[in-house]
C-alpha positions, 0 to 999 in steps of 0.5 A: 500500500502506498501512503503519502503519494499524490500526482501532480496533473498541470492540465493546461500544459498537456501537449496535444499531438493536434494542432491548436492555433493557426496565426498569420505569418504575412499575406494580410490587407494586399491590393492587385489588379484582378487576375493578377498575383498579390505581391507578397505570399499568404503565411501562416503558422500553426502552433501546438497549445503550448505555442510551439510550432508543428511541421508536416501539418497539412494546411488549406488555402480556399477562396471564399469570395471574388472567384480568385485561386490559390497556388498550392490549394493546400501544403505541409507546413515546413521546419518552421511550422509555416505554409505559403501560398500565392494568391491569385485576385478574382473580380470584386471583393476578395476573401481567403481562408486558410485551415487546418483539419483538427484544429481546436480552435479557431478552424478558419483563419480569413485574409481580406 
C-alpha cells in the first residue's frame, strides 16, 4: 500500500499531438489588379497549445469570395511550422481562408 503519494496533473500544459492555433505569418490587407498575383505570399503558422510550432501539418488555402485561386490549394507546413501560398485576385471583393483539419480552435483563419 502506498501512503503519502499524490500526482501532480498541470492540465493546461498537456501537449496535444493536434494542432491548436493557426496565426498569420504575412499575406494580410494586399491590393492587385484582378487576375493578377498579390505581391507578397499568404503565411501562416500553426502552433501546438503550448505555442510551439508543428511541421508536416497539412494546411488549406480556399477562396471564399471574388472567384480568385490559390497556388498550392493546400501544403505541409515546413521546419518552421509555416505554409505559403500565392494568391491569385478574382473580380470584386476578395476573401481567403486558410485551415487546418483538427484544429481546436479557431478552424478558419480569413485574409481580406
Amino acid at each position: 500500500m502506498l501512503s503519502n503519494y499524490s500526482k501532480d496533473y498541470d492540465i493546461e500544459k498537456k501537449l496535444w499531438s493536434a494542432p491548436d492555433t493557426i496565426v498569420k505569418v504575412s499575406g494580410d490587407n494586399q491590393t492587385a489588379m484582378e487576375n493578377q498575383v498579390l505581391a507578397q505570399p499568404i503565411k501562416v503558422k500553426i502552433l501546438d497549445n503550448l505555442n510551439r510550432l508543428l511541421k508536416n501539418i497539412f494546411t488549406y488555402f480556399t477562396v471564399s469570395k471574388g472567384g480568385g485561386s490559390t497556388e498550392p490549394k493546400s501544403m505541409k507546413t515546413d521546419a518552421k511550422g509555416i505554409a505559403t501560398t500565392y494568391w491569385t485576385l478574382g473580380t470584386g471583393e476578395q476573401a481567403l481562408t486558410a485551415s487546418v483539419k483538427n484544429l481546436m480552435v479557431p478552424k478558419y483563419l480569413p485574409y481580406r
